[in-house]
C-alpha atoms as one frame of an Amber mdcrd trajectory, in Angstrom:
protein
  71.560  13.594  -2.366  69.475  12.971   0.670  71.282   9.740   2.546  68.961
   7.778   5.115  69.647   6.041   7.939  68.016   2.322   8.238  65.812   3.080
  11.166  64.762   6.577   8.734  63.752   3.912   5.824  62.227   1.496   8.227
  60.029   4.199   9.652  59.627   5.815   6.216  57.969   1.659   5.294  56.457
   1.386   8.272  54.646   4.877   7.494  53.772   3.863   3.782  52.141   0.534
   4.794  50.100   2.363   7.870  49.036   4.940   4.752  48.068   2.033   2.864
  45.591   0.484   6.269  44.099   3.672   6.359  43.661   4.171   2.603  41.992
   0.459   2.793  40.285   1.159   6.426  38.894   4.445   4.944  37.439   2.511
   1.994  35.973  -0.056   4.070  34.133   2.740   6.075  32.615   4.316   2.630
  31.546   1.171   1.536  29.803   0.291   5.163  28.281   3.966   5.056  26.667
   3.139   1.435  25.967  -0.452   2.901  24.090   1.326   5.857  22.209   3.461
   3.827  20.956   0.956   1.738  19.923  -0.931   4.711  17.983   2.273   5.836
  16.329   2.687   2.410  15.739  -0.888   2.218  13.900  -0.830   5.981  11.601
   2.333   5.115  10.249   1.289   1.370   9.710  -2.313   3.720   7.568  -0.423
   5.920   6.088   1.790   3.399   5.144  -1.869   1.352   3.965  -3.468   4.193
   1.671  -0.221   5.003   0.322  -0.682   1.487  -0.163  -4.128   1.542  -1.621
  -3.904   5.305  -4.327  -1.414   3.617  -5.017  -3.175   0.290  -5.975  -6.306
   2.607  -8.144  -3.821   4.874  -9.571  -2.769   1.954  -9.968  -6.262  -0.335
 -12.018  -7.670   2.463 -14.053  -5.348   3.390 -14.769  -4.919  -0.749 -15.069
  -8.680  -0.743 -17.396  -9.081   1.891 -19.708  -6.488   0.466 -19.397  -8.172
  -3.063 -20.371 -11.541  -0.757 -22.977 -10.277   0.662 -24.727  -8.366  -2.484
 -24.262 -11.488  -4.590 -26.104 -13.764  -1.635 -28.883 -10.807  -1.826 -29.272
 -10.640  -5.860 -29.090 -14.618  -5.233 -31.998 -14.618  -3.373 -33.977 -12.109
  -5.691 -33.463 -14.183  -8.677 -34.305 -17.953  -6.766 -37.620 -15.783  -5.318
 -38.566 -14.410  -8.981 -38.190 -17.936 -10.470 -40.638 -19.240  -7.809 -42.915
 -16.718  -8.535 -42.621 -17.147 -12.443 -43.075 -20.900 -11.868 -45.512 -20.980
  -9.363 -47.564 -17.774 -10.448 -47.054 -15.849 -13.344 -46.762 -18.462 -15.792
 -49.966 -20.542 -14.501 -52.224 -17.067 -14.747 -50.631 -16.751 -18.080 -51.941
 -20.681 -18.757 -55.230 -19.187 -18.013 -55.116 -15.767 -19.876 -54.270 -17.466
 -22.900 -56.635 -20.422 -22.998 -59.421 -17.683 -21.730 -58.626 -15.021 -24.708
 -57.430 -17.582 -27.285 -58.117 -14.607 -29.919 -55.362 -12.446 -28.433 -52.402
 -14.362 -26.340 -51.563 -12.232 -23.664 -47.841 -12.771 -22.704 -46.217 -11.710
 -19.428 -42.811 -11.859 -20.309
């Protein structure tokens, strides 16, 4: 058989644990690489979200204030055709009736 010296084994160790570091060092660098890229990904769907959400708020308030300001207008409409059903329709309707008690004429 093969004999070896003790500085041969001790450099034949020495070799075997430095295989082992890089073995572990190389592993570690994977990992970090996968870690990195998941970073990445993580970063761009964050800015893709936060475009998203960025135009969903452009576009919410912009809908919103629209909404606003139609409901303020149909508001209005409906407090000015009360008025006018209080204050005019129904009164002339008063009169048409007691006028042409034969034949009630109704408005509504």
């Amino acid at each position: 058989g093969i004999n070896f010296s003790q500085k041969s084994k001790k450099d034949i160790i020495d070799l075997m644990r430095v295989n082992d570091e890089i073995r572990v060092i190389s592993s570690i660098k994977k990992d970090f690489i996968e870690f990195r890229e998941a970073v990445n990904l993580y970063l761009a769907k964050t800015k893709i979200l936060s475009e998203l959400i960025h135009a969903f708020n452009q576009l919410y308030v912009q809908t919103h204030l629209d909404l606003e300001f139609r409901f303020q207008v149909k508001s209005k409409e409906l407090k000015d055709t009360q008025i006018e059903l209080n204050e005019e329709l129904f009164p002339k309707q008063k009169t048409l009736y007691i006028n042409n008690r034969r034949q009630p004429f109704v408005l509504l």
